[in-house]
C-alpha positions in Angstrom: 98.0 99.2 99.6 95.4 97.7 97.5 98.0 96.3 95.0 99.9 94.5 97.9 96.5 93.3 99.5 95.8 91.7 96.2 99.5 90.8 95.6 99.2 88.9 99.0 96.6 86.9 98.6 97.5 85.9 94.9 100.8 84.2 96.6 98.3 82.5 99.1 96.1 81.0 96.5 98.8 79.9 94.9 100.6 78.3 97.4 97.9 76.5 99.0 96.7 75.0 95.2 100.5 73.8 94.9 100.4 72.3 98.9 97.5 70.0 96.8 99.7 69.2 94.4 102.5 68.3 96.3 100.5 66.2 98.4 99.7 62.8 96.3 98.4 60.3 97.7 99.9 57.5 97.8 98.6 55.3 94.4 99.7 58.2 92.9 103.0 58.0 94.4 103.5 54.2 93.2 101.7 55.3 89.9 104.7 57.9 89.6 107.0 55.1 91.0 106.3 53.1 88.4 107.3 55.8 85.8 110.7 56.8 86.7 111.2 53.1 87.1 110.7 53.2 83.7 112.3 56.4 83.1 115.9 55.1 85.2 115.7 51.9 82.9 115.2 49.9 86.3 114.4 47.2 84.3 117.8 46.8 81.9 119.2 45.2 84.9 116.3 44.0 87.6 114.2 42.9 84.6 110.4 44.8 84.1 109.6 42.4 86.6 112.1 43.4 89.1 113.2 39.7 89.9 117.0 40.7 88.6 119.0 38.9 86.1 118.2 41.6 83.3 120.7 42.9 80.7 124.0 44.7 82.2 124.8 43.9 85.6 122.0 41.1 85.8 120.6 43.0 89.2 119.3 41.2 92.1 116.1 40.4 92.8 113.7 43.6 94.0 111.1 41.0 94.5 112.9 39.4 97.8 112.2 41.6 101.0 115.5 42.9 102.5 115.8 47.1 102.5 113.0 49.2 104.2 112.3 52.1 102.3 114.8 54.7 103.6 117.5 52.3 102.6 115.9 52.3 99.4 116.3 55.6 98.8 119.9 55.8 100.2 120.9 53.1 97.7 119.2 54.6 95.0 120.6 58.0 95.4 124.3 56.3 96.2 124.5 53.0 94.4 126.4 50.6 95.8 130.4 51.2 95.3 132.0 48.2 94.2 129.0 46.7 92.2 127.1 47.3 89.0 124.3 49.7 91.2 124.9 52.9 90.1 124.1 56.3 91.9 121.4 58.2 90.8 121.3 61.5 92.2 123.4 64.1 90.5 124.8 65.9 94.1 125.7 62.6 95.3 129.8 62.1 95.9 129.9 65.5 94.9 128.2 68.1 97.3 126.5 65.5 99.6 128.0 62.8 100.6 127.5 59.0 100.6 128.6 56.4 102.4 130.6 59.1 104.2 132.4 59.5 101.3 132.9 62.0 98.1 134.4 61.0 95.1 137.8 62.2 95.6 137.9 59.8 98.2 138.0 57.2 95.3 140.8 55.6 93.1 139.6 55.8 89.7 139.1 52.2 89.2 137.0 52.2 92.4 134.4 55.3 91.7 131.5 54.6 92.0 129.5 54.7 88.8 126.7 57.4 88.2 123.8 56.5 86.1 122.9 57.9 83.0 119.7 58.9 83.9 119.6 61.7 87.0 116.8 61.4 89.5 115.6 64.4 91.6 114.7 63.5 95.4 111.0 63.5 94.6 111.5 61.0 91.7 113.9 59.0 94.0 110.7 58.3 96.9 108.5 57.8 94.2 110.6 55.1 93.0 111.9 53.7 96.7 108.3 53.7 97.5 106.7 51.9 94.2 109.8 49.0 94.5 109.1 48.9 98.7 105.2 48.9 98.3 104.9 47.0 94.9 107.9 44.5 94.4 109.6 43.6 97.9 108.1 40.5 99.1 105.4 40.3 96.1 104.8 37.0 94.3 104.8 38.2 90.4 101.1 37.4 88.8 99.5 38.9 85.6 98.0 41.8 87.4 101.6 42.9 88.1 102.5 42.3 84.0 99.3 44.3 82.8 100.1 47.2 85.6 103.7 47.6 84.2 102.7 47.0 80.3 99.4 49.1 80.8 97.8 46.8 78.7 97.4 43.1 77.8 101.3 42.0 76.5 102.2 38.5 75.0 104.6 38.7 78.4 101.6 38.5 80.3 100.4 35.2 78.9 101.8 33.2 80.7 101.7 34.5 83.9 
């Protein structure tokens, strides 16, 4: 009895120290944001500063207010078929669908791509809510630079 007492409130300690953890506020959030924008090389096609034209696929602008944050996410775990925005959730067009649609629903030519970077659903609001909060509708100043660089960059200069 005693072991399953203690065995009992073990699993409560630990699950109310991990509800803490879950729970991040939300600078936290954008601070995470920021990573897997990083981390999803955001910027080889929306640039670091998210105003688009960047490397392969020259992205649109992240800067110019037009999704609200669920359709963020949507996009970001489903791409955009047809276009160089490519999903980045592993289940998508396989076990969940997108757009109403799995991937045998596709010609080859007209797959959508996947990324080569995986995002879990976590990473994915973390990154929705950092390009929502912190690029959509944001003039770009040096602030914005130094938060992205973490530190002073010759980028920055002329901002």
């Amino acid at each position: 009895m005693k072991k399953i007492n203690l065995l009992l409130i073990t699993t409560f300690i630990f699950m109310t120290s991990l509800s803490f953890s879950i729970e991040d506020n939300e600078d936290e959030i954008l601070r995470k944001g920021l990573i897997v924008y990083k981390k999803a090389n955001c910027m080889g096609c929306h640039s670091w500063h998210g105003k688009g034209g960047g490397g392969y696929g020259a992205g649109v602008s992240l800067r110019e207010p037009s999704y609200e944050k669920a359709e963020l996410i949507n996009i970001i775990k489903c791409g955009i078929p047809g276009t160089g925005m490519p999903y980045f959730y592993r289940k998508s067009y396989k076990t969940e669908k997108c757009y109403d649609t799995l991937k045998e629903d596709y010609t080859d030519d007209e797959r959508p791509k996947n990324s080569k970077t995986f995002l879990n659903e976590r990473q994915i609001t973390s990154l929705a809510t950092f390009v929502y909060t912190e690029l959509q509708g944001k003039d770009l100043n040096k602030e914005n630079c130094i938060k992205f660089f973490s530190k002073e960059s010759k980028v920055c200069e002329n901002l």
